[in-house]
N, C-alpha and C positions, 0 to 999 in steps of 0.2 A: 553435543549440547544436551545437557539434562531434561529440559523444555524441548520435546520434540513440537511438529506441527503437527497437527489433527487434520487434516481433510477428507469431507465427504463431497460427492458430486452425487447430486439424486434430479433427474429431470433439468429443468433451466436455471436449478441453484447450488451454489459452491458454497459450502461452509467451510470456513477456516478457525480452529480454535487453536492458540496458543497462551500457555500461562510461562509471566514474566516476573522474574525474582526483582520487583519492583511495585511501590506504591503505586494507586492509579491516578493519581493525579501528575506523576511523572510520565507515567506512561500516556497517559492525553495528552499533554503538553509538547509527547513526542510528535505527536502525529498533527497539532495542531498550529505547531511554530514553526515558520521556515529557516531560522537557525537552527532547529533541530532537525531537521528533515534534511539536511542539506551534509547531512552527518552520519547517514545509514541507510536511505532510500534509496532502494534499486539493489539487483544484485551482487556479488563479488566481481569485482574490476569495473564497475560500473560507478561513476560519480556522478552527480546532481552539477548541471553546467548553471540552469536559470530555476527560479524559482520567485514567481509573483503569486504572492501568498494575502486573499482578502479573506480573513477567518469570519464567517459570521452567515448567518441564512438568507441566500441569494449572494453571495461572496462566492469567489471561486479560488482556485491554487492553479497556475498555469506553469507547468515544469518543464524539463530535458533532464534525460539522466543520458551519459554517454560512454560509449566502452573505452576504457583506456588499459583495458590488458594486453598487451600483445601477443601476449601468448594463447588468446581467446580469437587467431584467428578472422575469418572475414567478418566478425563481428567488431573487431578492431574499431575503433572511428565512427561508431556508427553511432547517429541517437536515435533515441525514442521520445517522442512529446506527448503530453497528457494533459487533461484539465479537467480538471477535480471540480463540478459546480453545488455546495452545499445546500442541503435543504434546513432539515433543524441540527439543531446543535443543543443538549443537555449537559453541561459541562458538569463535572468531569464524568459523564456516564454514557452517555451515547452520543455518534455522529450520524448522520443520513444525508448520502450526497449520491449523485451520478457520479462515474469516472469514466472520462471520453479518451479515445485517442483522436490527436490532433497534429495540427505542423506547428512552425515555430510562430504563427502567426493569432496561434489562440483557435485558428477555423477548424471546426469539427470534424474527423473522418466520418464517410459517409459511406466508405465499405467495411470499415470494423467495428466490429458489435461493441456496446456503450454496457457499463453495470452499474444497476442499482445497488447500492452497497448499504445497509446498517452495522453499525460496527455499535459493541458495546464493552464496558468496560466494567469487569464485576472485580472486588473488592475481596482478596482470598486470606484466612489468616497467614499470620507468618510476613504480613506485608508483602504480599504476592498479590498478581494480577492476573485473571485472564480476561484476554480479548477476541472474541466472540466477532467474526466476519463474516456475515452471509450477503453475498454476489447474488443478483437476479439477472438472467439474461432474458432477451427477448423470445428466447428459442432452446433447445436443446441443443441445438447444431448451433449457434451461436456462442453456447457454452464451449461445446467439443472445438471450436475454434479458436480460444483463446489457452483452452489445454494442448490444444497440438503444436501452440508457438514457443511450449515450455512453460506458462505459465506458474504452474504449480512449484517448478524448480526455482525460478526467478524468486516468488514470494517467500519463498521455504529459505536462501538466501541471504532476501533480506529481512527478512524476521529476525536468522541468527545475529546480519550487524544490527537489530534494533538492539538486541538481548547483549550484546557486546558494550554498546553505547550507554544502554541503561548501567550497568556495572560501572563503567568507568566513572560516571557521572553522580554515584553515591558515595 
């Protein structure tokens, strides 16, 4: 991929930059519709099972993404549940939400660390985008806990199907 991913971890914050050979208002649209999110979210071999998407401030996104590689192992079958609870919303230029893990029932984990996340969306010539990710944990060990589950790799992943998806869809 041309568009690598940029990550810094400095203290209890992760910053993620990637720039996408796409408008930002496509690129928002990605992240903020669950027909499109249902289309690149999550790893490779990982698909999007549910996704209860209420776009707007105090709206949440409650998902599963689940492994269907086989060849991925005891990760095989397995899901992961999330909910996304938005704060503002500047459309198309910035999002600010928590992102929890959860079970399938919407209830919060209360042993895995939660991230404040602002995501922004700047406007590159060329009709390119980058999008600008900074994660706040409660902690620095809180941080080192969600890199030790492979985070990083997970995200990096699905960046490329976002960057994949944007293509196809121009």
């Amino acid at each position: 991929m041309a568009n690598q991913l940029v990550t810094k971890a400095e203290g209890q914050e992760l910053t993620l930059e990637r720039v996408f050979n796409a408008p930002r208002e496509l690129v928002f649209q990605a992240f903020t519709q669950s027909e499109h999110l249902k289309h690149w979210w999550g790893p490779r071999g990982w698909e999007v099972t549910v996704s209860d998407m209420d776009f707007r401030p105090g709206g949440s996104w409650h998902y599963c993404f689940k492994c269907m590689d086989q060849s991925q192992g005891d990760f095989y079958g397995m899901e992961s549940w999330g909910k996304a609870v938005y704060g503002e919303i500047e459309t198309p230029e910035r999002i600010v939400y928590t992102d929890y893990f959860s079970d399938a029932e919407g209830t919060l984990s209360e042993t895995m660390p939660p991230s404040h996340i602002v995501m922004t969306f700047e406007t590159l010539e060329g009709g390119k985008t980058k999008l600008v990710n900074r994660a706040t944990y409660a902690s620095a060990e809180a941080l080192q806990t969600v890199l030790d589950m492979g985070m990083e790799q997970g995200i990096g992943e699905t960046y490329d199907r976002l960057d994949e998806y944007l293509a196809a869809r121009q």
